[in-house]
C-alpha positions in Angstrom: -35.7 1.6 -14.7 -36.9 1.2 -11.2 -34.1 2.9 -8.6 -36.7 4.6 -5.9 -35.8 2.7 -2.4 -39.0 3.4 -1.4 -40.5 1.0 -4.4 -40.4 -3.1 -3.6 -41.1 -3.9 -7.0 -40.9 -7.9 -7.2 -39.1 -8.8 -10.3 -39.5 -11.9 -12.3 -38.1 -13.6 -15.3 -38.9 -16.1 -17.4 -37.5 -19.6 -16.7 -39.0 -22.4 -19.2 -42.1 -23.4 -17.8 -43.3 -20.2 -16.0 -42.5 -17.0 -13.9 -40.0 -16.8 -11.4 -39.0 -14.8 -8.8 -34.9 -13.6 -9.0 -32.9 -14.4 -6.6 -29.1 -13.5 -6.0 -28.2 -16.4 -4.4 -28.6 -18.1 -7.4 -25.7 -16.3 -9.2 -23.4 -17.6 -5.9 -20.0 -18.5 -7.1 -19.4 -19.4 -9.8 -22.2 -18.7 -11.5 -22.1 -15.2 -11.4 -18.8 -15.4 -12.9 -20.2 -17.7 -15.4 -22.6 -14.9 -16.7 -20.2 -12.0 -16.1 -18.1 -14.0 -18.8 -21.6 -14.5 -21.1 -22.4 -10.5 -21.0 -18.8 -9.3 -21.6 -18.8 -11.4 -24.7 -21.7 -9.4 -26.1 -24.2 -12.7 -26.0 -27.7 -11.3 -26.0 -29.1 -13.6 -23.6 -26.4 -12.9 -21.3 -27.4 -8.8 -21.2 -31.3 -9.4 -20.8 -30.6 -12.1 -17.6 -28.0 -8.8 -16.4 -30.9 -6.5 -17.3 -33.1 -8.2 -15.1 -30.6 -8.6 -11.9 -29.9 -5.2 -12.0 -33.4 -4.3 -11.9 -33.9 -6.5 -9.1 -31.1 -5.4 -7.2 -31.5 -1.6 -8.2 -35.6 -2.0 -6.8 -34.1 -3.2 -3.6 -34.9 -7.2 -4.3 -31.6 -8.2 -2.8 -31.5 -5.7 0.1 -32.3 -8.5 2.5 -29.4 -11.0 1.1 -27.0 -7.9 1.7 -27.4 -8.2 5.1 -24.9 -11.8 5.6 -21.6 -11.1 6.2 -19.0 -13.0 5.3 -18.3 -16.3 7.3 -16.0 -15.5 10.0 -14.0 -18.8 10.7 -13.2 -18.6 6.4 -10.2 -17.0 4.5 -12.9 -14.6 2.8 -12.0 -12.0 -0.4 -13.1 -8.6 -1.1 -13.1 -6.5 -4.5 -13.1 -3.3 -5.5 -15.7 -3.4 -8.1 -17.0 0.5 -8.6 -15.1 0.4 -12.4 -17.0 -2.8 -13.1 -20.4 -2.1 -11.7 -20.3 1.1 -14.2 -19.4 -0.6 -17.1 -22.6 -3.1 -16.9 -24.9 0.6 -15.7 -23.5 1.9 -18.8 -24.3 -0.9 -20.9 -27.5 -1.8 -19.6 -28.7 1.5 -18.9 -26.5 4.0 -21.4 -25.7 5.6 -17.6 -22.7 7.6 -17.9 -19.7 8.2 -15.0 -21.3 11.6 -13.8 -24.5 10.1 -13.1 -23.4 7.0 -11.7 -21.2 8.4 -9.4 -23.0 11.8 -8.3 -26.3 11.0 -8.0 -29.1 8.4 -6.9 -27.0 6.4 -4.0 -29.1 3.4 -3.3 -28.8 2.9 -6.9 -24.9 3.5 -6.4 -24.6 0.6 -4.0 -27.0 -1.8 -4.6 -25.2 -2.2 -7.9 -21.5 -2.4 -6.2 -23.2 -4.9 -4.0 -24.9 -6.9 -6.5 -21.4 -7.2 -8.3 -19.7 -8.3 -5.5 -22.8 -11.1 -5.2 -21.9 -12.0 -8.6 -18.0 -12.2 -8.9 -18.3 -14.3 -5.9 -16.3 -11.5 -3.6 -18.0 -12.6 0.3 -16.9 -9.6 2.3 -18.0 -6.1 1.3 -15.9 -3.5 0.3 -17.3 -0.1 -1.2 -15.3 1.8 -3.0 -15.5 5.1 -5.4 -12.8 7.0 -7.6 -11.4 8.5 -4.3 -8.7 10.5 -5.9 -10.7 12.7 -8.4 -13.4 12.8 -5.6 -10.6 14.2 -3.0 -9.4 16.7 -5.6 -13.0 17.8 -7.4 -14.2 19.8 -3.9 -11.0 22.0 -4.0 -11.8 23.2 -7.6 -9.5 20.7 -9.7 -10.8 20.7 -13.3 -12.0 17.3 -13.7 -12.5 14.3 -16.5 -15.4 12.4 -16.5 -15.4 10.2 -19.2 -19.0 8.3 -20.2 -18.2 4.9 -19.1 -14.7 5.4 -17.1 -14.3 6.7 -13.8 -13.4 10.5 -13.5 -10.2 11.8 -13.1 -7.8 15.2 -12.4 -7.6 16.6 -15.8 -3.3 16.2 -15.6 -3.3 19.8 -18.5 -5.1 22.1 -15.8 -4.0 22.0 -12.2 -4.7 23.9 -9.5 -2.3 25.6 -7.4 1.2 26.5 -8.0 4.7 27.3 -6.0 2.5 30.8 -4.9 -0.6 29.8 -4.4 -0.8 26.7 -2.9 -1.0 28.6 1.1 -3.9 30.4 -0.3 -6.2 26.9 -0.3 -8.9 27.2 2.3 -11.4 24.4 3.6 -13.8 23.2 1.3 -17.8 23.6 1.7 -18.0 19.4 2.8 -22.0 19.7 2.3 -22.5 19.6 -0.9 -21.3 17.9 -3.9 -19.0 15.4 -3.9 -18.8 15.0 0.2 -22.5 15.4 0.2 -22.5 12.4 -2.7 -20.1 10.1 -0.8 -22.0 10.7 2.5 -25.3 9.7 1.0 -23.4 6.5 -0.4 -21.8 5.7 3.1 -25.4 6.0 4.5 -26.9 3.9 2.3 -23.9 1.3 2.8 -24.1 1.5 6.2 -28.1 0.7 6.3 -28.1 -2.1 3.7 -25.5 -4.2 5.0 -25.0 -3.6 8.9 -21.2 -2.9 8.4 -19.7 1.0 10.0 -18.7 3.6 7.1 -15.5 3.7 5.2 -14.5 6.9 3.9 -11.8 7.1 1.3 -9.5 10.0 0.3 -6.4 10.7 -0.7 -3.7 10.7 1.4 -1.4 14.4 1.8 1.3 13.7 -1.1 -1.4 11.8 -3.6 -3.7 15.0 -3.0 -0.8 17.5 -3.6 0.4 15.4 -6.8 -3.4 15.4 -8.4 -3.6 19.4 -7.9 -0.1 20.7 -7.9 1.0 18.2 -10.7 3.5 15.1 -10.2 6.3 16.3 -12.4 6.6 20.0 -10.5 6.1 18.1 -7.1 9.2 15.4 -8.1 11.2 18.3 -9.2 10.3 19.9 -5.4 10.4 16.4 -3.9 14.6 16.9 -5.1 15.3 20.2 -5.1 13.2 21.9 -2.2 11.6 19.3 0.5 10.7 21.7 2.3 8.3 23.4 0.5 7.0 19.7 0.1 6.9 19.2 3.9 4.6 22.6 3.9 2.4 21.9 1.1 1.9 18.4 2.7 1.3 19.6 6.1 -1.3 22.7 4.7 -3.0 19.8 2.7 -3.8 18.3 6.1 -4.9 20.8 8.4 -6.4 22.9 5.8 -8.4 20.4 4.0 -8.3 16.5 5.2 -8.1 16.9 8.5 -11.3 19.2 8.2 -12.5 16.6 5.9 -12.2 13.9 8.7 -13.7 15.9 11.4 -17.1 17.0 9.4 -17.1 12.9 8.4 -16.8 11.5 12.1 -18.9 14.4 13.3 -22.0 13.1 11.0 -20.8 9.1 11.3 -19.1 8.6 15.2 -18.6 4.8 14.2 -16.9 5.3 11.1 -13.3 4.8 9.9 -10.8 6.6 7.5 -8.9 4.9 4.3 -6.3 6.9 3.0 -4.6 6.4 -0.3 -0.9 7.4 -1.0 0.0 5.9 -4.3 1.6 8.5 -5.7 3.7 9.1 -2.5 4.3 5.4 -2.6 8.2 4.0 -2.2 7.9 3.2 -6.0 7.6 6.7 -6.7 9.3 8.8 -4.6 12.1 6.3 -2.4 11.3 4.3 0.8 13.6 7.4 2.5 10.6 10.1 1.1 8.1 7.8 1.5 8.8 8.1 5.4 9.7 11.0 5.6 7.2 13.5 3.4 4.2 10.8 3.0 4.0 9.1 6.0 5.0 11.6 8.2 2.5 14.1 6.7 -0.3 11.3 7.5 1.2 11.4 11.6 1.2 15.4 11.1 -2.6 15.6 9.9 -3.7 12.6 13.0 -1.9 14.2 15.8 -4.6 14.5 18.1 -7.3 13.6 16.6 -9.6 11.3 19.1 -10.7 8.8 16.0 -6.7 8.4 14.7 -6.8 4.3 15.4 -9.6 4.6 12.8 -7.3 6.0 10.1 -5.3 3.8 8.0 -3.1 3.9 5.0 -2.7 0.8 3.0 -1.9 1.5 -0.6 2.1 2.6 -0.6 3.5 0.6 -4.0 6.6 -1.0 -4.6 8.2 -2.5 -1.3 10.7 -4.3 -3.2 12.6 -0.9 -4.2 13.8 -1.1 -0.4 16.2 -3.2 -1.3 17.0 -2.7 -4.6 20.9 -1.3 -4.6 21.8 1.6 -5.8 23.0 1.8 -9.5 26.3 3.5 -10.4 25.1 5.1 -13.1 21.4 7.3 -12.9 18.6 5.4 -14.0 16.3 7.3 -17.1 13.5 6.4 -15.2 11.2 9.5 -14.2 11.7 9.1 -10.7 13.3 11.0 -7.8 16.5 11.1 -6.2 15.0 9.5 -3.3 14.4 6.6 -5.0 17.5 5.5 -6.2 19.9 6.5 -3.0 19.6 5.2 0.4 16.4 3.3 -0.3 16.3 2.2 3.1 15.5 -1.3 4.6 12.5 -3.4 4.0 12.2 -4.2 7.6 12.3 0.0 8.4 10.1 0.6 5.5 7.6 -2.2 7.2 7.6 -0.3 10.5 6.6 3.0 9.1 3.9 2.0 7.1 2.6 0.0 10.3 2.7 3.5 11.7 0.1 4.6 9.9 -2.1 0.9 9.0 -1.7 -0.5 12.8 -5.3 -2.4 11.8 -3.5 -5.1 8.9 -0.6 -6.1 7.0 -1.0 -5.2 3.2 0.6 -7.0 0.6 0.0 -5.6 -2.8 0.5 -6.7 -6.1 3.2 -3.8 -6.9 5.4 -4.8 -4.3 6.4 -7.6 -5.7 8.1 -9.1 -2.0 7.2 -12.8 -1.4 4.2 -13.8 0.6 6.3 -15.0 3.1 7.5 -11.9 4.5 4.2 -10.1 5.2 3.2 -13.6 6.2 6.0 -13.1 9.0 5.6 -9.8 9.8 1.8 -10.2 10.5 2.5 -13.0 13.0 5.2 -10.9 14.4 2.7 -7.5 14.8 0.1 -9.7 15.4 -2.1 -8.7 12.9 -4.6 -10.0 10.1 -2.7 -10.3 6.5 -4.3 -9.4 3.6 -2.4 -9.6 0.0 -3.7 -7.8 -3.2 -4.9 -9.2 -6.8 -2.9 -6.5 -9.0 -5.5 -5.0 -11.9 -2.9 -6.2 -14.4 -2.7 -9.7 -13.0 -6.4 -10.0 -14.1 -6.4 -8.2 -17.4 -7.8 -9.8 -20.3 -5.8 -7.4 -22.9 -2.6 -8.0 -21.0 -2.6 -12.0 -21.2 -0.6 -13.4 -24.0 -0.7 -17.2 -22.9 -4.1 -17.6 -20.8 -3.3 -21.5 -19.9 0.2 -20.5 -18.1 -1.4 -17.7 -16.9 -4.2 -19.9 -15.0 -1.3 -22.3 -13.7 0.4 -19.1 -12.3 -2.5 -17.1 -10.9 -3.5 -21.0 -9.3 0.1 -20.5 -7.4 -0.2 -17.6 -6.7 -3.7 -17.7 -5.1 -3.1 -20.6 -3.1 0.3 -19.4 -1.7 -1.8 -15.8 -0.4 -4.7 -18.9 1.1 -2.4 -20.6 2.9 -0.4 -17.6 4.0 -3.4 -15.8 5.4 -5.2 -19.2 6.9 -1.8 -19.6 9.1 -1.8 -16.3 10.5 -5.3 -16.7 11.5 -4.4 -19.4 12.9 -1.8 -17.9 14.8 -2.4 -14.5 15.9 -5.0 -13.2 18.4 -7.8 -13.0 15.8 -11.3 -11.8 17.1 -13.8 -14.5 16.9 -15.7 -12.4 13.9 -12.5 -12.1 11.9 -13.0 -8.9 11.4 -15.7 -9.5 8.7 -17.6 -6.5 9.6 -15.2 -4.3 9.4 -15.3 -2.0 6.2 -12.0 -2.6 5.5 -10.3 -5.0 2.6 -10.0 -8.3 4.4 -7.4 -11.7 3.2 -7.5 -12.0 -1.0 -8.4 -8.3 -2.2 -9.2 -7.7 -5.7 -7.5 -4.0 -6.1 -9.5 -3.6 -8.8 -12.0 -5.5 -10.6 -13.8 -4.0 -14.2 -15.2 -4.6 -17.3 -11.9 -5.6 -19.0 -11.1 -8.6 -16.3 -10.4 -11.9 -17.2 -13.6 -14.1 -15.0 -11.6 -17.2 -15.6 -8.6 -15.8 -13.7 -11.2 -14.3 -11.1 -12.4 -17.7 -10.6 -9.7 -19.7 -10.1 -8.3 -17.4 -7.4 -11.5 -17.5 -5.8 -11.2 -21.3 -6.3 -8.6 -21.4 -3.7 -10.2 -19.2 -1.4 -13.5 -21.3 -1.3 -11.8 -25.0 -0.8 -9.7 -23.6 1.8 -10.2 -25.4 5.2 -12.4 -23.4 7.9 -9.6 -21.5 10.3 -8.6 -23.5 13.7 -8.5 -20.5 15.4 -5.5 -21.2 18.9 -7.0 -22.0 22.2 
């Protein structure tokens, strides 16, 4: 299997009456889609035509197509894909999660791009399994299945009520920071667009190493020792983190993920005040701050959930189920620490509308999640409604995301080098999706009308 940059190996394939070269662009949408649907059905045919795109794009064939941005006067999409690019590795090439996600980064992302090329996802997005890779360095025991990504072995964690001041900073030059800088490198010089790092956020950090139920029990019954944790987390380890990433890339930015600390979890009223006020602890002064954002806190709707006379059985904190807070409040905070986009994610179940509003308002670019299980072939019971309803829901994110382009001060490049997730935003795409669904989202995004940007 070729994967050495260094080697332009042209690839061809057989095509009736003779040789010919692959090219990418012939898998534009929806022909990609139309194949990924042929290989995940097992057909034979389907895996050799795979077989030979991935060698094509793996030997560096495609670098020079990985160069065109998205369009900017377009809605546009973007995907996480790293779940699905290792399920075709692993089935075209028996390479297991370790492998793919450790070593060889050209191979890495040439294969996330290629799968972005073939779901039909125009803007660039590359991603990794950014919470086991924050919590691995520290000295978490980790899970790394053969064809799943890895994860915090939940049975083992890592510090305790005692230990947890004793953490120090983390060697960020070899393993995995050494692994994700080589794939931010090679990102960065196949496709023109600055480096994204993603970590964890302070809360989902603690939760993967301390252990969500003994941090929920704290959450209630001792904040402060929270708080502490939260704020050693960030000068002890991400902000260091940060500091050796922006040292080695100056034009680089900072995604942080907070699910576990999300309002769903822990209440809109710890949300603010452990989660997001951990992530303004850990940026104060840092020169590169307006390149740090948070976009991944679940379950805005629980803002305005009321509170139940009787305690729910749920397995979530106080927090969550007393003063929750307004959505409006909630809104602000988050924007404290995402002042680049508006987010609207699958989980937080709040009409379109809203974000669509609060965008215009803040005067910033709206981009609204595709929710894993929104996509999920094993979750579908009646595929025809759930093509009517994915249709609706699709066009309603198009048409909320063309008028705040059209409103706002948008830059004339709509932001379509930027690294991060721009308009409709696959949160995760993998071996498991539903194409058809995939398609007719992307259906609505490619019909859609070209912006009319304001004069």
């Amino acid at each position: 299997m070729p994967c050495n940059p260094n080697d332009r190996i042209r690839i061809f394939c057989w095509a009736g009456a003779g040789w010919t070269m692959i090219k990418i662009e012939d898998y534009a949408y929806p022909s990609g889609l139309h194949l990924l649907t042929r290989w995940q059905t097992g057909d034979a045919d389907a895996k050799r035509e795979m077989t030979n795109i991935f060698d094509a794009a793996i030997a560096g064939e495609f670098d020079e197509n990985f160069t065109v941005l998205a369009p900017p006067d377009r809605v546009n999409s973007t995907a996480s894909v790293h779940m699905l690019a290792l399920a075709i590795l692993h089935d075209l090439y028996g390479i297991e999660s370790w492998d793919y996600y450790n070593t060889e980064p050209y191979r890495y992302v040439r294969a996330n791009l290629a799968v972005s090329r073939l779901i039909g996802a125009n803007k660039f997005y590359m991603t990794w399994a950014l919470y086991a890779f924050t919590c691995e360095p520290l000295g978490q025991k980790m899970m790394y299945p053969d064809k799943f990504p890895p994860g915090a072995d939940p049975e083992v964690t890592l510090i305790n009520r005692d230990s947890w001041h004793l953490l120090e900073t983390p060697d960020f030059t070899t393993g995995v920071p050494k692994a994700i800088d080589g794939i931010l490198r090679v990102t960065e010089e196949l496709t023109g667009v600055p480096p994204l790092l993603q970590i964890s956020a302070p809360y989902s950090l603690a939760a993967d190493i301390y252990g969500q139920e003994p941090l929920l029990t704290d959450v209630v019954n001792d904040p402060d020792n929270v708080n502490a944790l939260l704020d050693h987390l960030g000068d002890k380890v991400l902000g260091p983190w940060m500091d050796h990433y922006i040292e080695s890339f100056p034009n680089g930015w900072v995604e942080l993920s907070e699910a576990s600390g999300s309002p769903f979890f822990i209440g809109p009223e710890n949300c603010k005040n452990m989660s997001i006020r951990s992530i303004r602890h850990m940026l104060r002064d840092k020169p590169y701050a307006d390149r740090v954002f948070d976009n991944n806190f679940r379950g805005d709707f629980v803002a305005e959930v009321k509170k139940k006379g009787r305690a729910s059985r749920r397995k979530i904190s106080k927090g969550a189920s007393s003063d929750r807070g307004s959505l409006l409040e909630l809104t602000d905070a988050k924007v404290s620490v995402n002042p680049v986009f508006i987010m609207r994610l699958e989980a937080d179940k709040v009409d379109i509308s809203f974000y669509e509003e609060q965008a215009i308002q803040r005067n910033l670019p709206l981009t609204s999640g595709i929710g894993s299980p929104q996509i999920d072939r094993n979750s579908i019971a009646d595929l025809d409604a759930a093509k009517a309803e994915i249709a609706d829901t699709a066009r309603s994110f198009v048409d909320a995301i063309k008028r705040v382009g059209e409103t706002i001060d948008l830059p004339v490049d709509n932001h379509v080098g930027a690294p991060w997730p721009s308009h409709v935003y696959f949160e995760d795409v993998n071996g498991e999706s539903q194409f058809e669904l995939v398609e007719i989202i992307l259906n609505e995004v490619y019909k859609c009308a070209p912006i009319e940007r304001r004069a």
